[in-house]
N, C-alpha and C positions, 0 to 999 in steps of 0.2 A: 504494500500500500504506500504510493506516496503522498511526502506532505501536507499538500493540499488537500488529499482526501481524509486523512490519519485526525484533522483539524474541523475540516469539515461534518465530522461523523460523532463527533464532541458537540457541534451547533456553534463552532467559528463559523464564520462570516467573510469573506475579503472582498472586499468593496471596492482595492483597486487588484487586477489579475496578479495571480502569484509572481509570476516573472517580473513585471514593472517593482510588485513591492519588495521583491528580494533585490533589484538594483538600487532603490534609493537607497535601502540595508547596509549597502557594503558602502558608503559613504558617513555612515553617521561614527559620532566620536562619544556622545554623550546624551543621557536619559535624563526626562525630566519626570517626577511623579507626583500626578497630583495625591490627596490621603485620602479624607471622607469617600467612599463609595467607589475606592478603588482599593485601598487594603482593608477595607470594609464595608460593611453593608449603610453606612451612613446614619446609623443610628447614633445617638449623644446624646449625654447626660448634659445637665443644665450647665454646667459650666462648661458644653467643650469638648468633653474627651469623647475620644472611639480609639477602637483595639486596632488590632492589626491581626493576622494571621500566621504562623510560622513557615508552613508552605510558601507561602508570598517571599516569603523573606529568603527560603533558600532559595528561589527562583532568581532573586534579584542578585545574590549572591553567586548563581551559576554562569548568569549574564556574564557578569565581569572577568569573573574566572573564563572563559571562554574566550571572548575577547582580548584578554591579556594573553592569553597562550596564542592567539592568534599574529596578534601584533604588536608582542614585548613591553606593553603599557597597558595600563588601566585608561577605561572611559570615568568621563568625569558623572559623578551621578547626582540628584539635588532629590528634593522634597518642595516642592511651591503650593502651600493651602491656602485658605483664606483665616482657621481659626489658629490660635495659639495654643498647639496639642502638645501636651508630656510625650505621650506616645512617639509621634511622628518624630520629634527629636531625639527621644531614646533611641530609633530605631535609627537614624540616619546617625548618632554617634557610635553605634554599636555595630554597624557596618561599614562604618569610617568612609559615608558619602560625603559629597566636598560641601555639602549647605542644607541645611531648611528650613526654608524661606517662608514665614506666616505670615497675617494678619494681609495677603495680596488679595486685593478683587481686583485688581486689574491685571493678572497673571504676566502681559507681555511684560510689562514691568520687570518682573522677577526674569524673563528668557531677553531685556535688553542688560541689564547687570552680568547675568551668565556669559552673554557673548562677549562681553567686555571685560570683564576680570580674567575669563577661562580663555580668551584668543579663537573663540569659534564664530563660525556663522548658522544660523535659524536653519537650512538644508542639511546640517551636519548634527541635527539634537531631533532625538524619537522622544513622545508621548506619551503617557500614559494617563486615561481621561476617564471620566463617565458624564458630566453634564452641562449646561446649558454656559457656565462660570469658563468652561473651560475651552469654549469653541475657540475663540481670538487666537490663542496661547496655541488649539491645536492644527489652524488651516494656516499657521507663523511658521509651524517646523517642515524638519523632511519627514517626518512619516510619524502617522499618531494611531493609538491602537485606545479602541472604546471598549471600557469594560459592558459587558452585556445588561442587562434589566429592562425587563419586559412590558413593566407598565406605563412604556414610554414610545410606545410605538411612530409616534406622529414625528419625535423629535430623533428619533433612527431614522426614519424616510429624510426629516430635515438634513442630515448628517451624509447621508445618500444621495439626495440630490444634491447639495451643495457641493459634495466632494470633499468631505471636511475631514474624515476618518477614512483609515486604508483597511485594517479590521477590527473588527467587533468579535470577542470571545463571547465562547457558548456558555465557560461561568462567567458567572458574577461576580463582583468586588466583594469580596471577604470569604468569597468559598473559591476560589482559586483563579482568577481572572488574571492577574498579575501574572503567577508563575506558568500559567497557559502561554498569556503573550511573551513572557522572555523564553520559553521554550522554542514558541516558536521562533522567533528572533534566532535561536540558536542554532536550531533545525535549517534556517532557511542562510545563515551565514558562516555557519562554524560548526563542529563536530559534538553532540550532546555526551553519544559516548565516551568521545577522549577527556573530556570536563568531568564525567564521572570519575574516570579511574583515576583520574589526579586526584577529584576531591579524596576516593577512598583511600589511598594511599597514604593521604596527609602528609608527606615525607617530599624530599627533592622541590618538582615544582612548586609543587603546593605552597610549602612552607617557605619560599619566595617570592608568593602570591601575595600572600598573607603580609609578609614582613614588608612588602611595598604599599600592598593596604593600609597596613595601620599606620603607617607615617602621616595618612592624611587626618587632619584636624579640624571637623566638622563645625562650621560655621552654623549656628542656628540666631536670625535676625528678621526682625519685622523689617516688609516692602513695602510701602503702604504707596 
């Protein structure tokens, strides 16, 4: 079974053809993530918080490990929400992503600082999305993936027409949407297997991965 079908048969989605989206793929350098209702289901307690998933988490961690084995460096990776979450920053220091960015409603914001501090351009940073907050932020980069959810059908078609999103996973944010989308990202740009047997190994690469990883010092600051 390939790819496209392997994703398909999950309830992905690819909005733009596998080929076009595996070419803009091998040009990006770094991931942005939005939080609410992409490493979860968007639910919050009155002040704020929402969880994250551990799945998600190793997904975004395979991401890089893959890419790094690929091309001897790490992608730069961020967090940009709107609220001011524990979570979201435990999770981005704890994976020694390079920022995360709160209190943004107007996301571009957070992805004009990105291009400017990091030396990138908007065609060279993937997405990851789920709602209306995040459209600008995601028809700005080279290729954005929408987490799935169903009672939203009008603003899929919107997402559709417009050409706003390349794919849409068949989970949803907080039940595995994230590590679908870096999966596939992986699948479609680099080796899942070989990322495997490094992670299990934990020895040699790995533990070069890691030691290049954790030198980064995750920035968490409001965008406003």
């Amino acid at each position: 079974m390939d790819i496209q079908s392997q994703f398909e048969s999950i309830g992905g989605r690819f909005i733009k053809p596998v080929d076009e989206l595996k070419k803009k793929l091998s040009g990006i350098k770094a991931y942005i993530f939005d939080w609410d209702g992409v490493f979860n289901n968007g639910a919050k307690t009155g002040y704020g918080g929402s969880n994250f998933a551990e799945p998600d988490a190793m997904g975004v961690n395979m991401l890089k490990l893959d890419y790094w084995l690929r091309n001897a460096c790490l992608p730069a990776t961020f967090i940009v929400t709107g609220e001011e979450n524990e979570s979201a920053q435990y999770l981005a220091k704890r994976e020694h992503m390079n920022a995360a960015f709160y209190r943004c409603k107007f996301k571009v914001r957070a992805l004009e600082r990105i291009c400017k501090e990091h030396q990138l351009q908007p065609d060279e940073i993937a997405f990851f999305f789920d709602d209306i907050l995040d459209v600008e932020l995601a028809r700005s980069v080279g290729a954005s993936f929408q987490m799935n959810r169903s009672a939203n059908p009008l603003f899929n078609q919107y997402l559709e027409d417009n050409k706003v999103c390349d794919y849409r996973t068949g989970s949803a944010g907080g039940n595995g949407g994230v590590r679908e989308a870096c999966e596939l990202i992986i699948g479609l740009t680099g080796s899942l297997p070989n990322a495997i047997e490094t992670r299990i190994e934990f020895t040699g690469d790995y533990t070069q991965y890691l030691n290049e990883r954790n030198l980064i010092e995750t920035v968490c600051e409001p965008v406003e």
